[in-house]
C-alpha positions as CSV (number, residue, x, y, z in Angstrom):
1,X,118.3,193.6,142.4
2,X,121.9,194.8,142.6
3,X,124.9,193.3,141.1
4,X,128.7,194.7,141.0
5,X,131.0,195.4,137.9
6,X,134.0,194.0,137.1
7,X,136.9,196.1,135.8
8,X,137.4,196.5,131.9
9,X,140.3,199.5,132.0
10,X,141.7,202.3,134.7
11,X,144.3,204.5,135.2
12,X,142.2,207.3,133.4
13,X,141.3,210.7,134.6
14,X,137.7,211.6,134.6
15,X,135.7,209.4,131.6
16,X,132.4,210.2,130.4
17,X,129.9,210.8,127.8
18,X,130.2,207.2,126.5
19,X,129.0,205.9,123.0
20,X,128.9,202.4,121.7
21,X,130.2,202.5,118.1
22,X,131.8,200.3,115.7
23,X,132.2,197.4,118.5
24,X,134.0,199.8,120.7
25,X,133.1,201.9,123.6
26,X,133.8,206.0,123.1
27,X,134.2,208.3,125.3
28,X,135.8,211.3,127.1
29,X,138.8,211.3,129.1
30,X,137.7,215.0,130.3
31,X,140.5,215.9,132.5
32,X,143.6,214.8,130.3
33,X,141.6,216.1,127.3
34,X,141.6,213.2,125.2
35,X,138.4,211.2,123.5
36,X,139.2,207.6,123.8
37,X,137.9,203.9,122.8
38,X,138.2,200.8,124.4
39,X,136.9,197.4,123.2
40,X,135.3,194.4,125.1
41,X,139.0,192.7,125.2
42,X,140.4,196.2,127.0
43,X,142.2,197.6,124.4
44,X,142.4,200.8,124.4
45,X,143.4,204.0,121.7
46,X,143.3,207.9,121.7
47,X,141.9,209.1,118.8
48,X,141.9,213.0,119.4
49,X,143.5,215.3,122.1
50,X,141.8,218.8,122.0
51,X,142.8,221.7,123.1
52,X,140.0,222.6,126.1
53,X,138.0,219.5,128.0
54,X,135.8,217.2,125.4
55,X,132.6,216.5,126.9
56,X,129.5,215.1,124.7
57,X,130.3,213.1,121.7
58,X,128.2,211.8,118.8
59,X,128.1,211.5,115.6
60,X,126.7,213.4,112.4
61,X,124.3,211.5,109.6
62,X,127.5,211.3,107.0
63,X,129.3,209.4,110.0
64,X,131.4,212.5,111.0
65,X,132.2,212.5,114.6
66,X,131.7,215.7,117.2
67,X,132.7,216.5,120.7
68,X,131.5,219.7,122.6
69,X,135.0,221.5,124.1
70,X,133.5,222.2,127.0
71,X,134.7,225.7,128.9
72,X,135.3,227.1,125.2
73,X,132.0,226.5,124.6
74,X,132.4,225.2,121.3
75,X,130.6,222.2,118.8
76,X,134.1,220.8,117.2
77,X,134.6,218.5,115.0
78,X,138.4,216.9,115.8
79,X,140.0,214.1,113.4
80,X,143.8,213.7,112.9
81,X,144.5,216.3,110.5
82,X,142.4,219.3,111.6
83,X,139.7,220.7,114.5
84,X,137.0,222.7,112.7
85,X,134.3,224.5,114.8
86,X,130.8,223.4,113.9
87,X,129.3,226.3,116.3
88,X,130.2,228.6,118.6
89,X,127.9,228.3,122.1
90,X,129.6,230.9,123.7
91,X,127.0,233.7,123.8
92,X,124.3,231.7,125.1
93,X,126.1,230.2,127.6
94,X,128.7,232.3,129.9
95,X,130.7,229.1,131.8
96,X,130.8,225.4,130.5
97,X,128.6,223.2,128.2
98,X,128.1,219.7,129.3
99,X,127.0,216.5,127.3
100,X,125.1,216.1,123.9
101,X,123.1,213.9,122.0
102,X,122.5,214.1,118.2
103,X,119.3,213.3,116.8
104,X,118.9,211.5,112.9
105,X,118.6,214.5,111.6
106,X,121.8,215.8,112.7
107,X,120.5,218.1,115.5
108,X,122.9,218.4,118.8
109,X,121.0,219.0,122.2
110,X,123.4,220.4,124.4
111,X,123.4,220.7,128.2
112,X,124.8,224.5,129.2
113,X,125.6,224.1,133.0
114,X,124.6,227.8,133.5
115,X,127.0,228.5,136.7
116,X,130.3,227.4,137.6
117,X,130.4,224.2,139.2
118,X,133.9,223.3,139.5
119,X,135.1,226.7,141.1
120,X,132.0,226.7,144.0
121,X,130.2,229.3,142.8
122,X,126.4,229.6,143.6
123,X,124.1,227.8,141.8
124,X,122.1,229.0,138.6
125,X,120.0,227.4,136.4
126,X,121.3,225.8,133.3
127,X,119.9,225.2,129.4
128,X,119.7,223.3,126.2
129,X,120.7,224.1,123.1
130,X,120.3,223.5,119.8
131,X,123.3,223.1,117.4
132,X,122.4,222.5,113.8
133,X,124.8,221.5,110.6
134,X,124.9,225.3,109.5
135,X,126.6,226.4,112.5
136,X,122.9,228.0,114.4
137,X,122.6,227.6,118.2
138,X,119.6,228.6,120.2
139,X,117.8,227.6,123.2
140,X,115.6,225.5,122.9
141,X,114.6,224.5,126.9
142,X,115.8,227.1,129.9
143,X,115.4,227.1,133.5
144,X,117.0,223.5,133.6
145,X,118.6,222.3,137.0
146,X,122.2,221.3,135.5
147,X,121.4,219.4,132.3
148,X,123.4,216.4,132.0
149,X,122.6,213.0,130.4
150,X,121.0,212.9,127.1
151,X,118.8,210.3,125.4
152,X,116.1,209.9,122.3
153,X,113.5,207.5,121.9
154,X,114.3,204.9,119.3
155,X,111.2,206.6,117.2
156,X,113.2,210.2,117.3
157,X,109.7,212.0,118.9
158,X,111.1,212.1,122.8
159,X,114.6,213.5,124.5
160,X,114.5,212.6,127.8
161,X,117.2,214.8,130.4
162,X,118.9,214.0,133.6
163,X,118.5,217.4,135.8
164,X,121.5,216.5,138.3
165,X,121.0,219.0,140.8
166,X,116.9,218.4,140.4
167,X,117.1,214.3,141.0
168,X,114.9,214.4,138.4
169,X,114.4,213.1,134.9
170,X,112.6,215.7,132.2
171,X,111.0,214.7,128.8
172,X,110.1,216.9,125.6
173,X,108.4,216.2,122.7
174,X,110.8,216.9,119.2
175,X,109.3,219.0,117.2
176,X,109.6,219.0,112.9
177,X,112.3,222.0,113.3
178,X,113.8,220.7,116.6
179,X,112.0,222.7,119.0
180,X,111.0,221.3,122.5
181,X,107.7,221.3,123.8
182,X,105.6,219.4,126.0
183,X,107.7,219.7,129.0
184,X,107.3,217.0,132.2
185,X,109.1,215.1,134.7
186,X,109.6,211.6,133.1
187,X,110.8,210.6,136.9
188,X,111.3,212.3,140.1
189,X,114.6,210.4,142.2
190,X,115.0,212.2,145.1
191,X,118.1,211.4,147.1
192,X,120.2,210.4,143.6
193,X,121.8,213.2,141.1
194,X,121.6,211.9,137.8
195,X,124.3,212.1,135.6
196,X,124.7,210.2,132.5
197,X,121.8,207.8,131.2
198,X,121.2,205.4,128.6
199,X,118.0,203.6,127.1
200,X,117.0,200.2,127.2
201,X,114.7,198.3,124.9
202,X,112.0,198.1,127.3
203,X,111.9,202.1,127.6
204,X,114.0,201.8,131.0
205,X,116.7,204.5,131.3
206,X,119.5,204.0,133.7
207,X,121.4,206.1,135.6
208,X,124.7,206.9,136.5
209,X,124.3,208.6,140.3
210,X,128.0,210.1,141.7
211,X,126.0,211.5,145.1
212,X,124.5,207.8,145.9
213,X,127.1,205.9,144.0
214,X,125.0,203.5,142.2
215,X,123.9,203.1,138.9
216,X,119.8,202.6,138.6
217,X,117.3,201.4,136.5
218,X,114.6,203.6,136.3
219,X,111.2,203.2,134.7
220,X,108.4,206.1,133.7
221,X,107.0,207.5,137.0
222,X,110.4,206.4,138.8
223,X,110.2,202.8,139.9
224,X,113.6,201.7,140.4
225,X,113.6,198.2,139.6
226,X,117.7,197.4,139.8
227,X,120.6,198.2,141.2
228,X,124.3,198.4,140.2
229,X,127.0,198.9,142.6
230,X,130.2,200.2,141.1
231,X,134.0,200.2,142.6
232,X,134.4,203.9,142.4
233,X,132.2,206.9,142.2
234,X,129.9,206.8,138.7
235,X,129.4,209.9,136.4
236,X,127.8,208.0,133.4
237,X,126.9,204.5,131.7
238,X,126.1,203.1,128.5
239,X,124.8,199.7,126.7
240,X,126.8,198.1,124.2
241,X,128.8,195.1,123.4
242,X,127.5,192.7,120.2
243,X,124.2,192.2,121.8
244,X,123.9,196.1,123.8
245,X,123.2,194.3,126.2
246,X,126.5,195.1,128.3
247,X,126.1,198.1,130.9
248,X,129.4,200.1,130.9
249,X,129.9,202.2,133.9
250,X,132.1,205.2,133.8
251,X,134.0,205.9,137.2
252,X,136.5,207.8,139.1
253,X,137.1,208.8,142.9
254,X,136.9,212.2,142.0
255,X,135.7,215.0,139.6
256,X,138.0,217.6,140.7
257,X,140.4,218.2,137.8
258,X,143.5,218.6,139.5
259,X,143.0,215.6,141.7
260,X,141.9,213.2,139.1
261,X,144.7,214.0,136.7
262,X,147.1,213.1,140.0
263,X,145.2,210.1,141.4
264,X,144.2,208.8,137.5
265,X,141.6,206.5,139.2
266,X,138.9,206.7,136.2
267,X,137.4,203.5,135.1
268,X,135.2,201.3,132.2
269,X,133.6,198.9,134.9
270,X,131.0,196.3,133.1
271,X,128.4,194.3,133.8
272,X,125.7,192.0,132.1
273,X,122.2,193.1,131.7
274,X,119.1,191.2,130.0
275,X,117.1,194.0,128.2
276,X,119.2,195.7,125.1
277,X,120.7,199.2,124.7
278,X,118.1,201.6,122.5
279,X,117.6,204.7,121.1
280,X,120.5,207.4,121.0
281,X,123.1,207.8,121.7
């Protein structure tokens, strides 16, 4: 089945990393450096501008939100007043760290890219790490084909990863001290680079795919059982809305910084869907 979006807000650079939170939708507008909400009417407001590109958002058990500042490298946590540095990535990973999700317990799973993809250079493999409350990062998974996407089970025992540049889909089993074990391809999709995902009710993830520029359902093993065609190229999608039950699809006709900050063709597409949003984020 394939449906197409309809148009909820534009004239953004790059968005991505979205959250559904407090009836609004939060994400990243990478590229002019801001983290942004917009509700289901298109309202939208910038509620912090940090100084290097926010990527993964999420938020802590006392309700305290965090971004990762990507090329610093850096956990942050911005408000209005003040940006305080949770933890410091920057020895473990030597270019850019990518999206996050944060587990009940307050853990951050972060996606390091391990190369750098915006300036060509040749590819290298890419890891997660752990970012706990007390400021400690460590690697927790490594020889990872560009982590990306980020989800956990709605029980907190399974983070599943989208491996962009290995069309593939990798589970691990959470561990009691946030470790990751039991490693395994929770879907092979050849042809598609995940991006950002989300979980469904029914254990479904879908994913955001810029290279075949469709958003997909995707069930354990790899079925694809829908199809969502988007207006512009997709990086990343989330459920939400009073029900979750409202696919947001993050979009822009490039990912190149300089041009997307020129063309500002980033956009919150929607479109109805009939299982629920689960899980985190």
């Amino acid at each position: 089945m394939t449906v197409e979006t309809t148009i909820l807000l534009d004239g953004l650079t790059l968005p991505e990393c979205p959250r559904w939170r407090n009836n609004k939708l939060w994400f990243s507008n990478i590229w002019a450096r801001q983290i942004m909400t917009v509700d289901l009417a298109g309202n939208s407001e910038t509620v912090a501008t940090l100084p290097s590109y926010p990527f993964g958002l999420g938020w802590m058990p006392n309700d305290q939100l965090l971004a990762v500042s990507g090329l610093e490298r850096k956990l942050l946590r911005p408000s209005y007043e003040e940006l305080v540095m949770i933890a410091d990535m920057s020895e473990i990973e030597q270019f850019s760290c990518n999206d996050m999700v944060i587990s009940k317990q307050g853990w951050a799973y972060i996606g390091a890219t391990g190369f750098d993809f915006l300036g060509n250079q040749p590819f290298a493999q890419g890891k997660l790490i752990l970012a706990t409350p007390d400021g400690m990062a460590r690697v927790v998974a490594s020889e990872m084909d560009f982590p990306n996407g980020l989800v956990i089970t709605p029980d907190g025992k399974t983070i599943i990863v989208a491996e962009t540049f290995g069309g593939r889909l990798t589970a691990f089993d959470l561990t009691s001290d946030g470790s990751l074990v039991n490693r395994r391809v929770w879907a092979q999709i050849n042809g598609r680079t995940p991006d950002g995902i989300c979980l469904d009710a029914e254990g479904a993830v879908w994913v955001a795919s810029p290279q075949s520029g469709e958003v997909i359902r995707v069930l354990e093993g790899g079925e694809i059982t829908h199809h969502v065609q988007a207006t512009n190229i997709p990086f990343a999608c989330m459920l939400g809305g009073s029900d979750r039950c409202t696919l947001f699809v993050l979009t822009s006709a490039t990912h190149e910084p300089e041009k997307a900050r020129a063309l500002k063709s980033g956009r919150i597409e929607t479109v109805q869907v009939k299982v629920s949003g689960a899980g985190l984020p």
